[in-house]
C-alpha positions in Angstrom: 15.3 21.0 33.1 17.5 19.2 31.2 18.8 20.5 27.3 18.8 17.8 24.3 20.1 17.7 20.7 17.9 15.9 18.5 20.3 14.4 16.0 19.4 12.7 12.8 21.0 11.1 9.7 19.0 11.2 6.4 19.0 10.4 2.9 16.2 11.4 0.4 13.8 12.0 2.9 11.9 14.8 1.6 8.2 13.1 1.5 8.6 12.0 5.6 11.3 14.8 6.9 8.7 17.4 7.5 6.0 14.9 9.3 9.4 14.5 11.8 10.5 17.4 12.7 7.2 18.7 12.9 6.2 16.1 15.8 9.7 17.0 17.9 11.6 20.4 16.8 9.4 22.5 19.9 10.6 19.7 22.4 14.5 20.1 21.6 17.2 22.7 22.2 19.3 21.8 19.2 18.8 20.2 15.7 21.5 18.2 14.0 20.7 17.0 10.6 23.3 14.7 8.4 22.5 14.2 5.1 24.4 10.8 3.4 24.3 12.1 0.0 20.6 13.3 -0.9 19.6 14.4 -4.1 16.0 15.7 -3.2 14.7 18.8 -1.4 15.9 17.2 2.1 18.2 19.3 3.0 16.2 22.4 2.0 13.3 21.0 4.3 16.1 20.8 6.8 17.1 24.0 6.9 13.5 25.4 7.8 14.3 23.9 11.2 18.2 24.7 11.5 21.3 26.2 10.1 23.1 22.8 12.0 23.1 20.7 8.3 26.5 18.6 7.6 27.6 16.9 4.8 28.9 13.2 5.5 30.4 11.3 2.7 28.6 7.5 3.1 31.2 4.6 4.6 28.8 2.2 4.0 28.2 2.0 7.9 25.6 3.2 9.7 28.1 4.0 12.9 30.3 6.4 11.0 27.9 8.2 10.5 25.9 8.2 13.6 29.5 8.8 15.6 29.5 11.8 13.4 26.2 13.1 14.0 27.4 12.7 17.7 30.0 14.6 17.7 28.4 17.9 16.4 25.8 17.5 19.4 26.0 20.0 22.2 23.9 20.2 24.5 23.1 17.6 27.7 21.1 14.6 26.3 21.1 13.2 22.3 17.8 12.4 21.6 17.8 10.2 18.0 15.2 9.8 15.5 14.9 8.6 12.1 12.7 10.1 9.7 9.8 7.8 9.6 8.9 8.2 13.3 6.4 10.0 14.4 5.0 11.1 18.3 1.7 11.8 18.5 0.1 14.7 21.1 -0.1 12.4 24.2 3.4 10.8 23.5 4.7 14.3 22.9 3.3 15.8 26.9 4.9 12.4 28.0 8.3 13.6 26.2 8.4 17.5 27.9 7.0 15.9 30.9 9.8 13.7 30.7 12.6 16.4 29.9 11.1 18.5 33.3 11.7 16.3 35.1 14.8 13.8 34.6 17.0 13.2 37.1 20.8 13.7 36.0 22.3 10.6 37.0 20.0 9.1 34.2 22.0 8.3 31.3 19.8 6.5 29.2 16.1 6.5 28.3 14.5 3.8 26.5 11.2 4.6 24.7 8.2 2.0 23.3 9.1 1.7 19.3 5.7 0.8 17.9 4.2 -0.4 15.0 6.8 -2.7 14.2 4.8 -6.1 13.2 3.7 -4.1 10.0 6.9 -3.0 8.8 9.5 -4.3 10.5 12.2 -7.2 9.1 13.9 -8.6 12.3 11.4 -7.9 15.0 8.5 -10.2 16.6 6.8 -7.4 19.2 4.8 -5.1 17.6 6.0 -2.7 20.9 9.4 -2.7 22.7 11.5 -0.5 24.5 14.5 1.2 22.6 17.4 3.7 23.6 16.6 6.6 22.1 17.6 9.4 24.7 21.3 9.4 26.0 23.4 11.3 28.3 26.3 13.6 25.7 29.0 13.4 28.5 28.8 10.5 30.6 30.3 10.7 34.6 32.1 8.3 36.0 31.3 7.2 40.0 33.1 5.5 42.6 30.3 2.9 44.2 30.6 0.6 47.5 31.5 1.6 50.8 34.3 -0.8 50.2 36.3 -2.5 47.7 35.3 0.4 45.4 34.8 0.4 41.9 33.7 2.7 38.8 30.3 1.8 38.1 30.6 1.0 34.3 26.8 -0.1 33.5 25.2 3.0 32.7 21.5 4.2 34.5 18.6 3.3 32.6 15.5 4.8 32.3 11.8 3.0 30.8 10.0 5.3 29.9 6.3 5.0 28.9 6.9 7.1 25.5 6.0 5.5 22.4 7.3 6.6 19.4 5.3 5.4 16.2 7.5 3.8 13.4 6.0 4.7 9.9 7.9 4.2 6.8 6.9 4.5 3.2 9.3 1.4 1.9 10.9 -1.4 4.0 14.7 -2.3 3.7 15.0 -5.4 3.9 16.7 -5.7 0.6 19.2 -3.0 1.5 19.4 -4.7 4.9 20.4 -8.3 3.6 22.6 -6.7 0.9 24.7 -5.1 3.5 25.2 -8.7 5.1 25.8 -10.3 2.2 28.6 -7.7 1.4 29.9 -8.0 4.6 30.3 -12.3 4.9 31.5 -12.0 1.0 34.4 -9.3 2.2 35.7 -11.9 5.1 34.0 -10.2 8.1 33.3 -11.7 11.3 29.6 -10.8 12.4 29.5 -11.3 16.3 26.5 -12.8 17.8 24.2 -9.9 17.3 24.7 -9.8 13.9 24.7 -12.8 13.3 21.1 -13.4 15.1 20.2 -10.4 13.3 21.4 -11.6 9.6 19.4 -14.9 10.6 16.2 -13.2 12.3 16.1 -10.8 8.6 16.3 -13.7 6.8 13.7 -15.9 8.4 11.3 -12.9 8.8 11.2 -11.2 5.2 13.9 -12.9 3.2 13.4 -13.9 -0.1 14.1 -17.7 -1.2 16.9 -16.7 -3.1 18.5 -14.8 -0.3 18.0 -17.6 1.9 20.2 -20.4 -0.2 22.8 -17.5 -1.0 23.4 -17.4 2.9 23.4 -21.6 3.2 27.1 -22.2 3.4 27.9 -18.8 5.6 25.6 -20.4 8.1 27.3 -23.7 7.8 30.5 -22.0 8.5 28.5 -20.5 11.6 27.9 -23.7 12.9 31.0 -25.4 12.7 33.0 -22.2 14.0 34.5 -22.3 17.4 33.9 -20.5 19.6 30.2 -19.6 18.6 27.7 -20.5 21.3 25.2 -23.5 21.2 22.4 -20.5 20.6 24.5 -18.9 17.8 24.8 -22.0 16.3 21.2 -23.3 16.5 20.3 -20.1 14.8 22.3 -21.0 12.0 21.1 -24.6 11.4 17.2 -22.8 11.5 18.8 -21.0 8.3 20.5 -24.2 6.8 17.9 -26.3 7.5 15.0 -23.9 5.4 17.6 -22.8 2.9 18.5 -26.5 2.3 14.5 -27.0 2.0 14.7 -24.1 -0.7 16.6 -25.8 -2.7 15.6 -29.5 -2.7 18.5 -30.8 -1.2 17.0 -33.6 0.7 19.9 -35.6 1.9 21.4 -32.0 3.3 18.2 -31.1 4.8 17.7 -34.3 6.6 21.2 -34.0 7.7 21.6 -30.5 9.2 18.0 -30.8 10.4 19.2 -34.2 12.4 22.2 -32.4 13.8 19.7 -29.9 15.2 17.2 -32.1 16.9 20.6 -34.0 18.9 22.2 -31.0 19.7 22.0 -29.8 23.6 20.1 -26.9 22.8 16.4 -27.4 23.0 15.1 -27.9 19.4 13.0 -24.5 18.3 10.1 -23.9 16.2 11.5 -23.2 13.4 13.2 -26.6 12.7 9.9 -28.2 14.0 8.2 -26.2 10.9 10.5 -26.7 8.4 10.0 -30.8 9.4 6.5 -30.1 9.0 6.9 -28.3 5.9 9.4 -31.4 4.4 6.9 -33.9 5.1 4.2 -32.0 3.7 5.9 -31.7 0.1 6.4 -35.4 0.4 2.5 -35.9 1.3 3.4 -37.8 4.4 0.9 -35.7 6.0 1.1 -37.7 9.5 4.7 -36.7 9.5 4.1 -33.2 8.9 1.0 -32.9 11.1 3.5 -33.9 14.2 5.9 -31.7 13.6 3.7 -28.6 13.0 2.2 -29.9 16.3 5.1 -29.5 17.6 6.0 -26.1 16.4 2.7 -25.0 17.8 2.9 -26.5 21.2 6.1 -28.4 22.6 8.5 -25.7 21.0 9.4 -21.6 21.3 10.6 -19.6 18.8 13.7 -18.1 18.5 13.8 -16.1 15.3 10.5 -15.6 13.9 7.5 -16.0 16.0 4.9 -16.9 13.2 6.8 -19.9 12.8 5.9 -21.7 16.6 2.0 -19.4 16.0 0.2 -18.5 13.0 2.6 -20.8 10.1 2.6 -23.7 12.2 -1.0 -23.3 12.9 -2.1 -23.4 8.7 0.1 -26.3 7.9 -1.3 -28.5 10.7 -5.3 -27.3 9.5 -3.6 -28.2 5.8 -2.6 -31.6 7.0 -5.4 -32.7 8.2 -7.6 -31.2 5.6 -5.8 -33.1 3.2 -5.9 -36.4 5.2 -9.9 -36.0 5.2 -9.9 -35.6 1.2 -7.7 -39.1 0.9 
């Protein structure tokens, strides 16, 4: 049977804290608990469940303080939780199933995150799989019979765990602010956070947000070196945020530059055509274009955009073509 840590970082937690520990603290062998600066009773919850509380001054990034947690972790595996999770009775006989019986060349386990859809900023699955259970010390092995090499991807594990995501507040405002800070300090976001910066946007960013972020994503575009992908994220930003703000002539343009790029055009330009047209009552215009959100294209950033959105402004066009 293998041992695991459960390590957590927390702040202000002291409403949810409990509900957490209470669901996992029989199914570990160690609790680590970093608090980021509370000023509630979290850290005397904490200390109901262990004597393993640190202190961590906050960087301002979430890896700091998640390589810190790490390190005061000793036992085989790192299990990770936030405080709004929560593992019901079946998940948690899956869970000390699970630590019975794991094989020790498994380095990391990925568990179901559920619940997403009704809380989530950046995500389109209401379910997917997430690492949340990793090896402390990894091994390094010689692989092949010949022309040997280190195997350096590590050995994944789905398993059918689900792990229910419950929050009391969303932060998507604390989310965008952090990008924001980040493109206004000079920082180069790499591909995922780029997507992810876009994806928070489109999702459950506010207007204003959105036209704040126009000319970093127009810098995104023109940037070498970003990918065709990277970049057709980007115009799905310009593009609405140019909407946003009533700049026709940039709207048509980026939105243009789009539909002749190589990359097949997604939903969410298709939509924001349909929505253009619609504010300008050309509702044929508008009706083809949601159309085409709804069945010629795919998402790439928010779902709702080739499904549900699309799906209301082409039932708005032609209502309103029947009232003319």
């Amino acid at each position: 049977m293998i041992t695991i840590s459960l390590c957590m970082i927390v702040k202000n937690e002291e409403r949810i804290l409990r509900r957490c520990l209470d669901c996992v603290a029989d199914l570990v062998d160690e609790i680590i608990i970093v608090d980021t600066g509370s000023t509630d009773r979290t850290k005397k919850i904490a200390a109901e469940y262990t004597e393993q509380i640190y202190d961590f001054a906050w960087t301002g990034n979430f890896s700091d303080a998640r390589n810190f947690a790490f390190s005061k972790c000793t036992k085989q595996y790192i299990y990770t939780a936030d405080a709004d999770e929560v593992i019901d009775e079946e998940n948690r006989k899956r869970f000390s199933d699970l630590k019975q019986a794991l094989l020790p060349e498994i380095e990391i386990v990925q568990m179901k995150y559920g619940n997403q859809l009704q809380f989530s900023t950046i995500y389109n699955f209401d379910e997917e799989y997430r690492p949340k259970l990793y090896k402390r010390l990894r091994e390094f092995v010689w692989e092949y019979p010949i022309h040997e090499a280190v195997r350096l991807e590590p050995v994944i594990y789905d398993s059918d765990i689900v792990i229910t995501h419950l929050p009391e507040t969303l932060h998507t405002g604390r989310d965008i602010a952090t990008f924001e800070k980040m493109t206004a300090d000079g920082e180069y976001l790499d591909k995922k956070l780029c997507g992810l910066y876009a994806r928070e946007l489109f999702i459950s960013g506010s207007d204003e947000q959105l036209v704040r972020a126009k000319e970093y994503f127009k810098t995104v575009i023109e940037e070498e070196g970003r990918s065709q992908a990277e970049q057709m994220e980007a115009f799905c930003v310009v593009v609405r945020a140019c909407r946003l703000a009533g700049d026709a002539a940039e709207f048509y343009k980026y939105a243009m530059r789009a539909t002749a790029s190589d990359e097949e055009l997604p939903a969410e330009i298709c939509y924001e055509l349909g929505c253009f047209y619609q504010e300008k009552q050309d509702l044929a215009e508008a009706a083809m274009w949601f159309y085409n959100a709804l069945h010629e294209t795919e998402s790439i950033l928010n779902g709702k955009c080739g499904g549900e959105l699309a799906e209301a402004g082409l039932a708005a066009c032609r209502r309103d073509a029947e009232l003319k």
